[in-house]
N, C-alpha and C positions, 0 to 999 in steps of 0.2 A: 589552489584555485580560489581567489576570491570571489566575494557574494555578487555581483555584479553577473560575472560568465557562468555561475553557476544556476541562476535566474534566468538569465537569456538562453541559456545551453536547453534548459527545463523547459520555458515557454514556445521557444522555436518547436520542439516535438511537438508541443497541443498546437500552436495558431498556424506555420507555418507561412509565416510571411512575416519579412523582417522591419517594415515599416510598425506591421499593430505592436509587433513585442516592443521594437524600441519606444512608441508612445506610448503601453503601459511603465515597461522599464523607468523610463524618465518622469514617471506619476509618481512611483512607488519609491524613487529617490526623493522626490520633493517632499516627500510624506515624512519617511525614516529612514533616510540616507542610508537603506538599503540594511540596517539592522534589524533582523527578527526581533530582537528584545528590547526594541525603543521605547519607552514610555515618554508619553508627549512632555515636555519639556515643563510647563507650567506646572502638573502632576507632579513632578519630581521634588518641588517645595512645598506644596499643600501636603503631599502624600510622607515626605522626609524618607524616601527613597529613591535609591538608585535604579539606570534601568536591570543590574543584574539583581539587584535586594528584593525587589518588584518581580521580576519574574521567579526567583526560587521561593515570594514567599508564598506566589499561586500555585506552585508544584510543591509546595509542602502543605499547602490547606490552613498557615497559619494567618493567610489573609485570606477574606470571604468576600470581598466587594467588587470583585474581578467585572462580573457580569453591569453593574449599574452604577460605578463609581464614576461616568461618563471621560473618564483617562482615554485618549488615543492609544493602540497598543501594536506594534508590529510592522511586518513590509507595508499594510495600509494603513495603519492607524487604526484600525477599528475601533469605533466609538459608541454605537448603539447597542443595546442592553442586548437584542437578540443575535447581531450577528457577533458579537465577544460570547456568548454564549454559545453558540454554534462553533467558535474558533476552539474554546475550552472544552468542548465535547469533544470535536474533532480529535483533537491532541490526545486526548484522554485515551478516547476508541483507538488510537494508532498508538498508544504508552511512548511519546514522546512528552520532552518538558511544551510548555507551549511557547516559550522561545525557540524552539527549535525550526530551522531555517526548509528541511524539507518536509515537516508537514505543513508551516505555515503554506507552503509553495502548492501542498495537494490541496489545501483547503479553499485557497485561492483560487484554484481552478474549477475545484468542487462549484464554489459560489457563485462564479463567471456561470456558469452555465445556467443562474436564473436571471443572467440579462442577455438575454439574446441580443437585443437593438444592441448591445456593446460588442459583444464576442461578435455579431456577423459584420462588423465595422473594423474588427482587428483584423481577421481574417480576410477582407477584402479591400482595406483601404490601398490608396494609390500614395501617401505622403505620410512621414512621421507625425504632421501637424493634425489631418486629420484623425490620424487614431486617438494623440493626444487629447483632442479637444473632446471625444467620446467618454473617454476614460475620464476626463476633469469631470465634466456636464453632468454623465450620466452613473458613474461609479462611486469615483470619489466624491462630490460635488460638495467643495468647502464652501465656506460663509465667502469667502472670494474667487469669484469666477469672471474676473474683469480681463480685458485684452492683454493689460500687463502680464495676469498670473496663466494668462495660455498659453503667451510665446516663451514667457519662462520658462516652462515645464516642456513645451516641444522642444526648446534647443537644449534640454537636459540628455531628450530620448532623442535628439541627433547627435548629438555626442556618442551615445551608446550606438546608435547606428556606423558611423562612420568608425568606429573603435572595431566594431564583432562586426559589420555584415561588408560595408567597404573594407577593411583590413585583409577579412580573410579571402577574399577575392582573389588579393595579392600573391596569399602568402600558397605557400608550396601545397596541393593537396595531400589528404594521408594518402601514404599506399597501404595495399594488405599485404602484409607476409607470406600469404600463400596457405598458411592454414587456416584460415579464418574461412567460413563458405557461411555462418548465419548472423548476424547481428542483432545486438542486443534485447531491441526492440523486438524481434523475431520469436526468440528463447522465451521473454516473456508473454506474450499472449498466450505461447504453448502451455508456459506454466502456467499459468492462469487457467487455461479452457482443461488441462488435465486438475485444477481442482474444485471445480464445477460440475465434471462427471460424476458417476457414480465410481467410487474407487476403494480400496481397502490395505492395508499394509500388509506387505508380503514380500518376506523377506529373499532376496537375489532375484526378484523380478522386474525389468523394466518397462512396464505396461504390457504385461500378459494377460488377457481373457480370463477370469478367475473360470475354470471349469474342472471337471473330473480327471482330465486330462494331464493340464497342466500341474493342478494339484498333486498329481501322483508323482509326475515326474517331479518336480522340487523334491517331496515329499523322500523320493528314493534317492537323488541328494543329499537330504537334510545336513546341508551347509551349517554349520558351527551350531548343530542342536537345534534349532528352531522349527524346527517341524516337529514338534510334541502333539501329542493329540488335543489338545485343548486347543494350540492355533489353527492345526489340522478342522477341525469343529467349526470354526469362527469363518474358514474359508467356505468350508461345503456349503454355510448357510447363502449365502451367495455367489453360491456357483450354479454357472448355466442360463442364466438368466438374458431376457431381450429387454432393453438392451443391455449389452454385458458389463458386467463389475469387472476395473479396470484396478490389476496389481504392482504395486509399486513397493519401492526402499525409500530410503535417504539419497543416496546418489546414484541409484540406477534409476531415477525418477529424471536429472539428469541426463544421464548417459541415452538415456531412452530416445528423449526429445533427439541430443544431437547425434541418434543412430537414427532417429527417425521416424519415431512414433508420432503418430497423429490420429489415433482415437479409430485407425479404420477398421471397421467395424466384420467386416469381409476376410481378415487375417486376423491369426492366431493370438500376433506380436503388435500387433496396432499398425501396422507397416517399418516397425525399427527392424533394420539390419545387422547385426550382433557383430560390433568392431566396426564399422564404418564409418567414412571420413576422417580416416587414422583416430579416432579418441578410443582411449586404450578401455581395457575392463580393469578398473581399479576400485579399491577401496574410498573411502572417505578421506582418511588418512594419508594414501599413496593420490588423493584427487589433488589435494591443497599444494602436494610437491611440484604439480605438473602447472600452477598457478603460476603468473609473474605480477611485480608490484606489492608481494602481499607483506601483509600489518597487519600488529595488531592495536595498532592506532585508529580509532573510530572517530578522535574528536572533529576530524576535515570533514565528516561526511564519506556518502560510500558513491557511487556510480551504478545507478542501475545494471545489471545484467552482471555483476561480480559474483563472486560465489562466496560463501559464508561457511565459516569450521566451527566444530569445536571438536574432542576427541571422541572418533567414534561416527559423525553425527555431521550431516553436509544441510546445506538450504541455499536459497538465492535470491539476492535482493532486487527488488523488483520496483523501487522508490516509493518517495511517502511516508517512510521509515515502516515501510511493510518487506515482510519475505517470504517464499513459497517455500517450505520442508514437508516433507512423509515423516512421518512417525508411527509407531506402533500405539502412541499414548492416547490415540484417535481412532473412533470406531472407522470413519472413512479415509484415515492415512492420509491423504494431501489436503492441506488448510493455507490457507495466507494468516499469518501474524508476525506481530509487531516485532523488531529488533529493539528491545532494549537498552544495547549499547550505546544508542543513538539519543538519549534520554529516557528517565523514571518515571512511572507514578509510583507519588510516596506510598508506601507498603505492599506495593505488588511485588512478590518474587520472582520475575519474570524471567525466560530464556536469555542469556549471555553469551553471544558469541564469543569465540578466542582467538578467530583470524579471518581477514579476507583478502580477497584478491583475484584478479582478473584472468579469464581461464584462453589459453591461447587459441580456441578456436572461434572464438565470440570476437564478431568486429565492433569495437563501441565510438567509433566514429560515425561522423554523417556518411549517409550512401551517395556514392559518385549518381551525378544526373544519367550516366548512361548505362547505372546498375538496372536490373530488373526487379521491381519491387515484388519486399518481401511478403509468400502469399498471408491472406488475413487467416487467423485461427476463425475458425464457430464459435459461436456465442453459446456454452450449455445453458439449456433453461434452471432455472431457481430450483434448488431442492431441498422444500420446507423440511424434511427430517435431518438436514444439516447441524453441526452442532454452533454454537452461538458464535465462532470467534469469525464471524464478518467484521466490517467497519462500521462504527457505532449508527446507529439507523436513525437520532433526533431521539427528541423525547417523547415518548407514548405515553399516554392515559386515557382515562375512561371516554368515547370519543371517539377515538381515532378505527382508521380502518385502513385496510389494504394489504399489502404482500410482508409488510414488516412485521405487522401485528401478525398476524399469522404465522411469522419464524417465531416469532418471543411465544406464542403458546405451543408451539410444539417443543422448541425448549424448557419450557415450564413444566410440562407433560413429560418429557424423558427426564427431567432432573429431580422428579416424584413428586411436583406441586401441581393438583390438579387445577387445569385451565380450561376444561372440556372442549367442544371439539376444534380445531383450528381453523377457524372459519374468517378470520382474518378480522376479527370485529371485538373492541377492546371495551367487552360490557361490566358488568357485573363479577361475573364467575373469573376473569381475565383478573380484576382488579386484587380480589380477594388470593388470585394466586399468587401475583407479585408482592403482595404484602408478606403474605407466609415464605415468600422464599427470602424477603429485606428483611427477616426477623429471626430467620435463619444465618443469615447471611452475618446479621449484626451490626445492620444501619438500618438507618432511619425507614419506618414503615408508615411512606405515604401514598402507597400504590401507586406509584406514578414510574415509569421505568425511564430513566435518566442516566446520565453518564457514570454514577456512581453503583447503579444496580448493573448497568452492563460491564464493569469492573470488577465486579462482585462476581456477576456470572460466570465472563470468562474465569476465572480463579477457581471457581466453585468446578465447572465443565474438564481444566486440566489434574483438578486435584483425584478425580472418580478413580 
């Protein structure tokens, strides 16, 4: 799939309407013909690098001027100190390189969303040209914004129109197989709002009620050993509880969702049905078989709603270069993190997928206009004793206030750096924490928490 339909494929899900994408689309060619790793052309002889030299020698740290070298850099070009700063955060918090084409793509949309006047002009424009001229004027806005360099840029994004949204008009729609009953987009809010609950890892359970109950039953189980009285212990402590601690695996986390769990709170099982809509009860291992398409080729990029191996050990990519997995290595079992595969940060030793691939009951095509849309998950509320591996929050220092601050002192606080209490407010006693944990950690202690201390932490939070 080249970068083109891969961008329009992306943007159609957030704008839905094919005029705004093709008038960004044909922006974001004019900019860097559509290459994550462009570096603006003049840069490339001041700087005596390439665009691939240039971006591995930002992912290796052995260049430092990334932020204010004033270089164009990426699908947009970014050129101000803060937003390259913001892109190289981004990247970092998702452990992608910062060439890399789907976080560029999440960052991108991240950003859109502090232009409103832009985004509500994609989303309801009536012409290519109009979207275009929003996105010149008010997004991109180079040193030339003359009638030349507008209609050049709209007949870029009619091209792209008349190629993805006239074409496909034509061409044949998908059909479903017949096994398919949720699509892509579906799977993942569930994953998502299942790791925003309260939840724990427990092993052969697919969103069971952590209670006395169900504990005992596993427990008389105890499937391959795992019910020792130590993990025994770890459940009691949140068992029973309103609202209830939700249990999960690796792939019965999974099988859950497409048996049919959704968090109801009124049932045992979350409303899953044990074997429904034919997905069988398999392993990790026996899940990846039931897979089609699968690789272990990562370098194309993945397709949202794929599922992800390695031996033992299931997760599912959810775009962004982000993925939902249960683990036991987490006090609360389901997290979103970064796929690695998908690009490093230098010296993180991070999870490594071994395979993926497309599970036959997940439709990942567009929904037919006369499908019925799929229902919305709930939004869980924030839950400050979460552990740190969110997507990186900006940079915090002494100052700042609000619901981030607030997660980085309660992390501070469980990872034994006292922050006192989390009150969301980054004074004094906050500053001193983050220093003692940079100096622990073994970088630089300038109390300021930045993409390098939130790299630090996650490391620090999997290593416990």
């Amino acid at each position: 799939m080249n970068n083109a339909k891969t961008i329009w494929d992306f943007l159609i899900t957030k704008i839905r309407n094919p005029y705004g994408v093709a008038g960004l689309l044909g922006n974001l060619y004019a900019e860097s013909g559509l290459n994550p790793e462009n570096l603006q052309n003049s840069y490339e002889k001041r700087l005596d690098m390439t665009d691939a030299e240039y971006t591995r020698a930002v992912d290796d740290g052995s260049y430092a001027g990334f932020d204010d070298d004033g270089a164009g850099y990426g699908l947009a070009q970014w050129t101000y100190p803060a937003r390259k700063h913001n892109l190289r955060a981004y990247c970092l918090g998702a452990g992608t390189s910062i060439g890399s084409l789907d976080a560029q793509l999440g960052f991108l949309w991240q950003e859109l969303q502090g232009y409103s006047a832009v985004l509500a002009v994609l989303k309801g424009a009536r012409s290519v040209r109009e979207a275009s001229d929003a996105v010149l004027l008010k997004y991109e806005r180079p040193a030339d914004t003359g009638e030349a360099m507008r209609a050049r840029r709209a007949e870029f994004g009619q091209r792209y129109y008349d190629e993805f949204e006239a074409g496909a008009a034509k061409a044949e729609p998908v059909k479903r197989t017949g096994k398919e009953f949720m699509t892509a987009e579906e799977l993942i809010r569930w994953l998502r709002y299942a790791a925003g609950v309260k939840n724990i890892y427990m092993y052969a359970a697919y969103g069971f009620q952590v209670t006395d109950a169900t504990i005992a039953r596993k427990a008389r189980q105890n499937l391959n050993g795992w019910y020792t009285p130590a993990n025994i212990a770890k459940l009691r402590k949140v068992a029973n509880q309103t609202p209830p601690t939700w249990g999960f695996d690796c792939v019965n986390l999974l099988k859950g969702i497409l048996w049919g769990w959704r968090g109801d709170e009124a049932k045992t099982y979350g409303g899953a049905v044990y074997g429904a809509h034919g997905v069988p009860d398999t392993n990790a291992n026996g899940m990846i078989k039931k897979c089609y398409d699968v690789s272990d080729d990562f370098s194309g990029g993945l397709e949202p709603g794929e599922g992800l191996w390695m031996e033992g050990h299931w997760g599912t990519y959810i775009g962004g270069g982000l993925c939902v997995e249960c683990t036991s290595r987490w006090s609360d079992g389901v997290q979103v993190t970064a796929v690695w595969n998908l690009g490093r940060v230098s010296g993180y030793n991070g999870r490594k997928w071994t395979k993926h691939g497309k599970l036959p009951w997940i439709y990942y095509g567009e929904a037919a206009e006369d499908e019925p849309a799929a229902p919305s998950a709930p939004v869980a509320p924030a839950d400050p004793e979460r552990s740190p591996l969110w997507a990186y929050p900006g940079l915090l220092r002494r100052g700042a206030k609000g619901e981030a601050v607030r997660r980085l002192q309660s992390a501070l606080n469980r990872l034994g750096f006292d922050a006192g209490a989390a009150d969301g407010v980054f004074g004094p006693k906050t500053e001193a924490a983050v220093r003692a944990f940079q100096r622990a950690a073994g970088i630089e202690a300038d109390g300021e928490f930045g993409p390098v201390s939130y790299a630090a932490m996650v490391k620090r939070w999997e290593a416990r």
